[in-house]
KOLZA-113026 format. One record per residue: residue in three letters; chain; x, y, z of N, C-alpha, C, O, CB in turn. Coordinates in Angstrom, 1 decimal. Glycine has a CB too. Layout:
N
[atom 'Ala' 'A' [X Y Z] [X Y Z] [X Y Z] [X Y Z] [X Y Z]],
...
% end
This chain:
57
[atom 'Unk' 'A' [-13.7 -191.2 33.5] [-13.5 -192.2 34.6] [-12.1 -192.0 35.2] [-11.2 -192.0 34.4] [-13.8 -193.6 34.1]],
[atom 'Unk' 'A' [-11.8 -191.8 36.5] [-10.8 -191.7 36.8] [-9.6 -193.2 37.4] [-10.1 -194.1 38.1] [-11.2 -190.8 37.6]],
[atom 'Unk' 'A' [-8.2 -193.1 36.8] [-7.7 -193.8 37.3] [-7.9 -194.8 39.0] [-8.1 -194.3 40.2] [-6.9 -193.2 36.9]],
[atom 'Unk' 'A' [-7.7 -196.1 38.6] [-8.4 -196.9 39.7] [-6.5 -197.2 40.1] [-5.6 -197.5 39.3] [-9.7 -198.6 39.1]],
[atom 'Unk' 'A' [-6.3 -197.0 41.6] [-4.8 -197.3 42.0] [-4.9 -198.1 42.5] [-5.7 -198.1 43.3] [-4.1 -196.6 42.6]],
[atom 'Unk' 'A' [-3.8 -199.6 42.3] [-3.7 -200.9 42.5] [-3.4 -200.7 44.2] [-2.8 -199.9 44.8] [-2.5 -201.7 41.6]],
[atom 'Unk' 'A' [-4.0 -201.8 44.7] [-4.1 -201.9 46.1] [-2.6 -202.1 46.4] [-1.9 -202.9 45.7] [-5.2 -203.2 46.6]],
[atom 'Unk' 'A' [-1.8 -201.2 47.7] [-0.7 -201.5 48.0] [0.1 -203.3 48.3] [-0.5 -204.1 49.0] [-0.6 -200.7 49.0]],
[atom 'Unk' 'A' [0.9 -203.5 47.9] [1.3 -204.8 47.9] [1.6 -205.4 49.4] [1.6 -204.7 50.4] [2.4 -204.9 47.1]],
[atom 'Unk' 'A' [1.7 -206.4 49.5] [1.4 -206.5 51.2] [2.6 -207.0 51.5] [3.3 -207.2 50.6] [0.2 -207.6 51.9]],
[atom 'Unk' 'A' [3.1 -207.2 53.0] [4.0 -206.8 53.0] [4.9 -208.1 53.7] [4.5 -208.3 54.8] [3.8 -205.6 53.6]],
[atom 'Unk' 'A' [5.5 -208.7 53.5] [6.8 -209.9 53.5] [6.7 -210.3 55.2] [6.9 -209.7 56.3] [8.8 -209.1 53.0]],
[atom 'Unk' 'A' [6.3 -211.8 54.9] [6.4 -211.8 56.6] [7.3 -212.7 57.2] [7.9 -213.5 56.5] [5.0 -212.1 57.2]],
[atom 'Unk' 'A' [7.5 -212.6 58.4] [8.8 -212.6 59.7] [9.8 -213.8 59.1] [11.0 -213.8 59.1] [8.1 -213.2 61.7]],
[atom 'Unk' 'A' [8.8 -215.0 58.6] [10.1 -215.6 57.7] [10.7 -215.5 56.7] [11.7 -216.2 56.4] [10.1 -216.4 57.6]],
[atom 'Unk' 'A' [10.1 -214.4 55.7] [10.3 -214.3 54.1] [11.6 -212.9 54.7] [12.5 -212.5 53.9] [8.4 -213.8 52.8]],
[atom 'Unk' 'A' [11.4 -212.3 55.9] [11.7 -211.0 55.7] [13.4 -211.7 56.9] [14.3 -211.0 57.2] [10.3 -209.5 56.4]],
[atom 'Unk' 'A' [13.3 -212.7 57.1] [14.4 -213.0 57.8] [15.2 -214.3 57.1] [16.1 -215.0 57.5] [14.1 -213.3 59.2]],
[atom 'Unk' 'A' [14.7 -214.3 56.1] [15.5 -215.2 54.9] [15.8 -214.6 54.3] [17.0 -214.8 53.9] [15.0 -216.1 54.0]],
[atom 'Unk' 'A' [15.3 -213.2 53.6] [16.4 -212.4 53.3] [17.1 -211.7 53.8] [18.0 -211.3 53.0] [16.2 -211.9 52.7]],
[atom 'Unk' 'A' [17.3 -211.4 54.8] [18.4 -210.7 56.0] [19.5 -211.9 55.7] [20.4 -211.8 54.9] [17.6 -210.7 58.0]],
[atom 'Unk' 'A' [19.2 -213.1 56.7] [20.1 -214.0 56.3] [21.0 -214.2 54.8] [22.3 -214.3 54.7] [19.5 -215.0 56.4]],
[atom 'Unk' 'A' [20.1 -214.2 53.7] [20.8 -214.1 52.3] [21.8 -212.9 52.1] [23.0 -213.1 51.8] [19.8 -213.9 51.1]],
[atom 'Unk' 'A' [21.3 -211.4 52.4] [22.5 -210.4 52.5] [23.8 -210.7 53.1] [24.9 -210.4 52.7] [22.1 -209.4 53.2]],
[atom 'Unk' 'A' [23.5 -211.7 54.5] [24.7 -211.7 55.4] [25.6 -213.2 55.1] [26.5 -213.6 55.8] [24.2 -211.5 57.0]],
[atom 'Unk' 'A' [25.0 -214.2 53.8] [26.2 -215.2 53.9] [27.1 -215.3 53.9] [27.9 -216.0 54.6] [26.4 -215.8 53.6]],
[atom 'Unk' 'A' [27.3 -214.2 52.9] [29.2 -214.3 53.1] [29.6 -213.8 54.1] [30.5 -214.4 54.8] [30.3 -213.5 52.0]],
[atom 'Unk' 'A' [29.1 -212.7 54.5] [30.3 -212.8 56.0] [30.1 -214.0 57.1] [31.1 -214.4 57.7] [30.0 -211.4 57.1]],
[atom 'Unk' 'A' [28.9 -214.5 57.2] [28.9 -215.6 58.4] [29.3 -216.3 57.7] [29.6 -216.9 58.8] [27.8 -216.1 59.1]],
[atom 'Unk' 'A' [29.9 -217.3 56.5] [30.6 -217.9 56.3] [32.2 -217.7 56.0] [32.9 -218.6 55.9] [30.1 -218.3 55.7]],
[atom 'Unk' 'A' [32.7 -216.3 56.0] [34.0 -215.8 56.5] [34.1 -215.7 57.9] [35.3 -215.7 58.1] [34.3 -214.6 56.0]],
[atom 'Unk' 'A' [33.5 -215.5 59.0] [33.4 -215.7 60.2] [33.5 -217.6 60.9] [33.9 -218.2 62.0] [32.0 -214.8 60.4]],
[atom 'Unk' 'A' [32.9 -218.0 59.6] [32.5 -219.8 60.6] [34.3 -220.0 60.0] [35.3 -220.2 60.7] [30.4 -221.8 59.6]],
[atom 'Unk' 'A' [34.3 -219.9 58.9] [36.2 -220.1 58.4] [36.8 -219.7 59.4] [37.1 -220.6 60.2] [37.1 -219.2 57.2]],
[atom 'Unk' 'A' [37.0 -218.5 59.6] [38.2 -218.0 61.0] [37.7 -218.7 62.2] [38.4 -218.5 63.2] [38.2 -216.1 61.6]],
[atom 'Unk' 'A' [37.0 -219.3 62.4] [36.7 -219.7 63.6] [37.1 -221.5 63.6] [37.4 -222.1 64.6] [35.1 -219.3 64.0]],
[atom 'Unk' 'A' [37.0 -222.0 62.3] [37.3 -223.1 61.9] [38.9 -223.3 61.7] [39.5 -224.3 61.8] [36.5 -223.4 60.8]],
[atom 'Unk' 'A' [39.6 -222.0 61.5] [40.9 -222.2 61.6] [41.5 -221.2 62.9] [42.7 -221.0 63.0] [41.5 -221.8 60.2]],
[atom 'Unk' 'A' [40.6 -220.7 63.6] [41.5 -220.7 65.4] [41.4 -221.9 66.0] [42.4 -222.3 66.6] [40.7 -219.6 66.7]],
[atom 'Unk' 'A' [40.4 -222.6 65.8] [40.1 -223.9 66.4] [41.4 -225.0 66.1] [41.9 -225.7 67.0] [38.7 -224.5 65.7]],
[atom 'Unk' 'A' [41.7 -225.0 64.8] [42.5 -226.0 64.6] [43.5 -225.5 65.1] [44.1 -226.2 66.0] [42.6 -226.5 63.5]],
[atom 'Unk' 'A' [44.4 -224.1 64.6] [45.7 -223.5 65.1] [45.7 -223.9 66.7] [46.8 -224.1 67.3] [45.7 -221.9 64.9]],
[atom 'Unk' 'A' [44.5 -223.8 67.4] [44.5 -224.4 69.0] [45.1 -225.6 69.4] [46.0 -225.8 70.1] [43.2 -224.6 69.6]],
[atom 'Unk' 'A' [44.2 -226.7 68.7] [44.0 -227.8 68.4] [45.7 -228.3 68.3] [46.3 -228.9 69.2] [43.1 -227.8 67.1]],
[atom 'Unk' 'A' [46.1 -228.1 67.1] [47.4 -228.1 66.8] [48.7 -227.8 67.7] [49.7 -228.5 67.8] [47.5 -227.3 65.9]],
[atom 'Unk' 'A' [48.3 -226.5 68.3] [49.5 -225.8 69.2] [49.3 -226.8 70.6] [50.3 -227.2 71.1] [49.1 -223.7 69.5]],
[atom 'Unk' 'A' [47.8 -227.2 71.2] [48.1 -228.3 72.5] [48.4 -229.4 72.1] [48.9 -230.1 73.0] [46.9 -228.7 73.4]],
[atom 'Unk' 'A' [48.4 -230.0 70.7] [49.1 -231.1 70.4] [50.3 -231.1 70.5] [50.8 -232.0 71.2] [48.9 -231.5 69.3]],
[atom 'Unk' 'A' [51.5 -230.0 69.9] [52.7 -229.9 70.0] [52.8 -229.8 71.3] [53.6 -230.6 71.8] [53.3 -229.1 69.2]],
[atom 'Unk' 'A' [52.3 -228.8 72.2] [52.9 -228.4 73.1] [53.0 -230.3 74.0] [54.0 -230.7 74.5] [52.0 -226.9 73.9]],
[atom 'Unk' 'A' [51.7 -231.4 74.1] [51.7 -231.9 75.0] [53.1 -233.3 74.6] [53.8 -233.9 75.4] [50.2 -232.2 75.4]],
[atom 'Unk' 'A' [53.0 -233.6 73.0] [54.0 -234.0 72.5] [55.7 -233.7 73.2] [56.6 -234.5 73.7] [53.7 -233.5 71.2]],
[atom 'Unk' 'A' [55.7 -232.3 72.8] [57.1 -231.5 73.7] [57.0 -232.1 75.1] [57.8 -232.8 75.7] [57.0 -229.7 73.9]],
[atom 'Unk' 'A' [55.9 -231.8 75.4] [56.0 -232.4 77.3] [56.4 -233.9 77.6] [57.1 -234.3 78.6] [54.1 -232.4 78.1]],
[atom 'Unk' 'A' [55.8 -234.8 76.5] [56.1 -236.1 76.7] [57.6 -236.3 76.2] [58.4 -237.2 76.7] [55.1 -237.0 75.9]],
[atom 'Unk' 'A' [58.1 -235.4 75.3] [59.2 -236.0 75.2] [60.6 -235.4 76.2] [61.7 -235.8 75.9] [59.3 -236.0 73.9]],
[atom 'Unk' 'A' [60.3 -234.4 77.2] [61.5 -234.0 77.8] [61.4 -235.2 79.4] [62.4 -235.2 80.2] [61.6 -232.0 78.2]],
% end
């Protein structure tokens, strides 16, 4: 009797296969949302001083 070959496994679909895409890439999108969480504030910070300086000359 010859060997019987298991039916190919099927194949991951659009959300299983884009939850893992996402899992490969957390750490960089969460080193990306950081730098962007600290240009924001360095902004944030730098129009505070600057309008502070303005009020006080």
């Amino acid at each position: 009797m010859p060997p019987t070959l298991a039916p190919p496994a099927p194949r991951p679909g659009p959300l299983t296969r884009f939850v893992r895409w996402a899992a490969r890439r957390r750490r960089t999108a969460l080193m990306h949302l950081l730098r962007g969480i600290c240009y924001g504030t360095g902004t944030a910070l730098a129009g505070v001083l600057g309008v502070w300086i303005q009020s006080r000359l």
